[in-house]
C-alpha positions in Angstrom: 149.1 156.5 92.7 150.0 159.3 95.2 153.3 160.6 94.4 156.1 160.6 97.3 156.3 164.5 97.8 153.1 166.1 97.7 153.8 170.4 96.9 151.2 172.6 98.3 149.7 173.6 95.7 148.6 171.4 92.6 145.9 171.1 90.1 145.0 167.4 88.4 141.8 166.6 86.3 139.3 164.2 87.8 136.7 161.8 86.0 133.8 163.0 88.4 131.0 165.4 88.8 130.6 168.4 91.6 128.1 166.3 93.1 130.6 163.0 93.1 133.2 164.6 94.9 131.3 166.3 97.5 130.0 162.8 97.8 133.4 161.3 98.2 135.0 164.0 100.5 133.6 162.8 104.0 135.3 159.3 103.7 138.1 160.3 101.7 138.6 162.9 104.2 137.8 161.2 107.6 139.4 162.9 110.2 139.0 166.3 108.5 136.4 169.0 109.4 134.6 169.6 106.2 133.4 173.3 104.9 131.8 173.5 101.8 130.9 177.4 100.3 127.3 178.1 99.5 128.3 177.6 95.7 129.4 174.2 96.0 132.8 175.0 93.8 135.4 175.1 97.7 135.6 173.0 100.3 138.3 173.4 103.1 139.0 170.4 105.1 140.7 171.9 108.7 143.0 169.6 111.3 144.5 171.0 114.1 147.8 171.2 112.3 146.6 173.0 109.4 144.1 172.7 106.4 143.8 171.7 102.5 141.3 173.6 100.4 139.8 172.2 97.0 138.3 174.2 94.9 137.2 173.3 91.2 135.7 174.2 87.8 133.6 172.0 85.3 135.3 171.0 82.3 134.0 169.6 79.2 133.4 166.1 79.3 135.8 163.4 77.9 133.9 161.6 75.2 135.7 157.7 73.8 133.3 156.8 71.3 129.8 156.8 72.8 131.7 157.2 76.6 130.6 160.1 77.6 133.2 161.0 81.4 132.5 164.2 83.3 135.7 166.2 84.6 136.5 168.2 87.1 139.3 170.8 86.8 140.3 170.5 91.1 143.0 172.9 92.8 144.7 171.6 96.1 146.1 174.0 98.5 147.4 172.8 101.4 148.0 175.1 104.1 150.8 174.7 107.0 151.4 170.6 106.8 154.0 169.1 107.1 155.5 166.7 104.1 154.5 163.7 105.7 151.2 165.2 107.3 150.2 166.1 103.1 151.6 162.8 102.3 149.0 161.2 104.4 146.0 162.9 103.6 146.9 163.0 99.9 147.5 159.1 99.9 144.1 158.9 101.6 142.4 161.2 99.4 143.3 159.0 96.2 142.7 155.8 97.5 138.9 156.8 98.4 138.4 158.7 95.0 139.8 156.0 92.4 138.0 155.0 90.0 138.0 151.9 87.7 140.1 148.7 87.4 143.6 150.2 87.5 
């Protein structure tokens, strides 16, 4: 669940691989032009308004008995947008990248 007021800047762990949210980004992301650095840890999506860069680390994976859940340690920066503008894309963003029955 997106939260009303989006900051700028925020970090949150997610249940996915590199590889999974890379995957994800183009629809989660639709009206975004996507740039993603050589390494494959940043990716800044640009509007005409302004931009939100993702960056991320690896973390250890989240074991429950024999599950065994890869995380993600991600960063969000969003650059010059509005409230409502990081609102939107945030809402987006989580809606395309949930996971599971909740």
């Amino acid at each position: 669940m997106t939260p009303t007021f989006v900051p700028e800047t925020f970090e949150r762990v997610m249940g996915c691989t590199a590889a999974e949210l890379l995957a994800w980004l183009p629809r989660a992301l639709p009206d975004a032009q996507l740039q993603t650095d050589e390494a494959g840890q940043r990716n800044v999506a640009t509007w005409p308004q302004g931009r939100m860069e993702l960056s991320w680390q690896p973390l250890p994976p989240r074991r429950i008995a024999l599950l065994e859940i890869p995380q993600l340690a991600v960063r969000f920066t969003y650059v010059d947008l509005s409230d409502a503008e990081r609102y939107r894309i945030q809402r987006c963003f989580d809606l395309q990248t949930h996971r599971g029955g909740g």
